[in-house]
C-alpha angles and dihedrals in degrees: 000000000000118000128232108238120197120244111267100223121186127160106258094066093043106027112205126164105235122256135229109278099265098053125074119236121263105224113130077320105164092051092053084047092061100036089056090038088064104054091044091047091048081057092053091055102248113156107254075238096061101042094050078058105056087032082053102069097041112105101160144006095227103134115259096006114133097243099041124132096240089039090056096050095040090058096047088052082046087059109044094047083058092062085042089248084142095166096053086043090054092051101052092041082061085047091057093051097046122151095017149307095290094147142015098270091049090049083045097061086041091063092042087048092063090033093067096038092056084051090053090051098052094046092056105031126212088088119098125182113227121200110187131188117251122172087214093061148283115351128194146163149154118246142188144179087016100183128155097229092045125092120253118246115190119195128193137152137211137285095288087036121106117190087242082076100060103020090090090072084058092098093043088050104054090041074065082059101258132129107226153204143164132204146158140267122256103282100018136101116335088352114105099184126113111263094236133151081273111065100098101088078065082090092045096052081045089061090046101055087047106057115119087026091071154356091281085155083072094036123173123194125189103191116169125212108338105003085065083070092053093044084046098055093035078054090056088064118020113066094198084074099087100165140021129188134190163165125218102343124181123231125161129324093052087063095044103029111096092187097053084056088062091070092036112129108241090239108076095031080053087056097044088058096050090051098044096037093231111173085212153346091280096048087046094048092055091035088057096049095076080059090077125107128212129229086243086062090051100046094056094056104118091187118096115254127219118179140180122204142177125234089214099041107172083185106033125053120227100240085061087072097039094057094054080055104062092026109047117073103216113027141142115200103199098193115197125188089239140096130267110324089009090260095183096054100049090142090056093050098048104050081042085067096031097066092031088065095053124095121040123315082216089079097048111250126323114279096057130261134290095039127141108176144117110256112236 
């Protein structure tokens, strides 16, 4: 079966001139818009169907026209809250405000995302909203089966996703025997922080917060993309994180490589920009340096790391994996022939984790210690 890999755009083979940071880049914009919405559509679990229709009416991405990207997907969510089909209206609202809130529709869609989400919980129970007090800025998550002898499991995804997009696997989690919450990287969401080489003692003062609430001393994270680097580098210093998995993190050389900057998709260089608050390229590219971590980091993390990466990354480049690989003590590199977050094999990547987050984090992660190997 042939894969569909993502377009790799730089700007010498589409030459823009960068815009300010709030505002994505328009180089050959709306078709990188649709490319990535597919694949993050395909996660949420739309049809292929469903999403070339919506994809089919969008002609722009100027704020309010008809045919704009965050008006299409807004009516379809529209549409579908209506039905009370709050879950697919949840989707496609997250849809409208991807990559992120760069104009008043797309905010828009973002507030209605976590609206009717709030509605389906509700609706179903077993699902609280927590809004915790952080002195950075705002702080919210989704939580279930909070219980003081139970171990923590924190979910986050990565810079374009928002917590309405995971929050429906809460249920499934704690009947694992977590307890669970998910939340949302620095900048994105309903957290209003700046995304910095700090932010990673944003997972510690989580833990924090959350003690007595639950079993923070055995604590799990499942953090995707680029939260895996701040649980990564949250694991090198804080022992109640006893396991940390992850797809497509980044570690260290796509901090530090100029050239692999060269094949990077605007979009995420456009989204790096917004979370960081970079007034450029130039002023992103030295801001993200001080994200890399050394092999030193990574050889005093005492969790267990499991880790899935993609042979044709477009966003990760492949010596980030590798050096998990020979630093960290106890790793598993799962490496998959697909693009960034292994989009075509969600199936493979899901049962992967989810073995991965039985047992008892006591013991590390399932597959032993000490293993550096690339799980088969």
């Amino acid at each position: 079966m042939t894969q569909h890999h993502p377009t790799r755009l730089n700007d010498r083979d589409h030459p823009a001139r960068p815009g300010p940071p709030d505002q994505p880049r328009h180089l050959d914009h709306l078709a990188e818009l649709k490319e990535y919405a597919r694949l993050h559509a395909r996660n949420q679990g739309l049809s292929a169907r469903d999403t070339a229709r919506v994809l089919s009416r969008i002609g722009s991405d100027t704020p309010d026209a008809d045919d704009s990207w965050a008006r299409v997907w807004e009516l379809r969510g529209d549409r579908l809250a209506g039905r009370g089909k709050l879950l697919d209206a949840c989707r496609h609202y997250t849809l409208a405000r991807f990559p992120y809130p760069a104009d008043a529709p797309r905010q828009r869609a973002q507030e209605a995302a976590v609206a009717v989400f709030d509605r389906w919980r509700r609706g179903h129970g077993g699902i609280d909203r927590l809004e915790l007090a952080h002195p950075e800025g705002a702080f919210r998550c989704w939580a279930a089966g909070l219980d003081r002898d139970r171990p923590l499991l924190v979910v986050m995804g990565g810079i374009v996703s928002v917590k309405e997009q995971w929050a429906p696997l809460l249920p499934r989690l704690a009947r694992l025997g977590h307890a669970v919450v998910v939340t949302e990287l620095p900048g994105v969401g309903e957290n209003t922080q700046r995304y910095t080489a700090e932010s990673w003692r944003l997972i510690p003062w989580l833990l924090d917060e959350l003690s007595g609430r639950a079993r923070t001393d055995a604590a799990s994270l499942l953090c995707l993309s680029f939260s895996g680097h701040m649980a990564l580098r949250a694991a090198a210093e804080d022992p109640r994180i006893r396991r940390v998995l992850t797809v497509g993190a980044p570690v260290a050389d796509f901090f530090t490589d100029p050239r692999w900057w060269e094949g990077l998709p605007g979009i995420t260089t456009d989204t790096l920009r917004r979370l960081t608050g970079s007034a450029d390229d130039s002023e992103l590219r030295a801001v993200l340096k001080d994200f890399a971590l050394s092999p030193d980091q990574l050889r005093a993390i005492r969790a267990g790391v499991r880790c899935v990466a993609s042979a044709r990354d477009e966003i990760i480049p492949p010596g980030d994996p590798e050096l998990l690989r020979s630093a960290v003590p106890d790793v598993r590199v799962k490496l998959i022939d697909d693009v960034h977050g292994s989009p075509g094999h969600p199936g493979t990547v899901r049962r992967w984790l989810a073995w991965n987050l039985r047992g008892n984090p006591l013991g590390g992660a399932r597959g032993g210690a000490g293993r550096r190997a690339a799980a088969r």
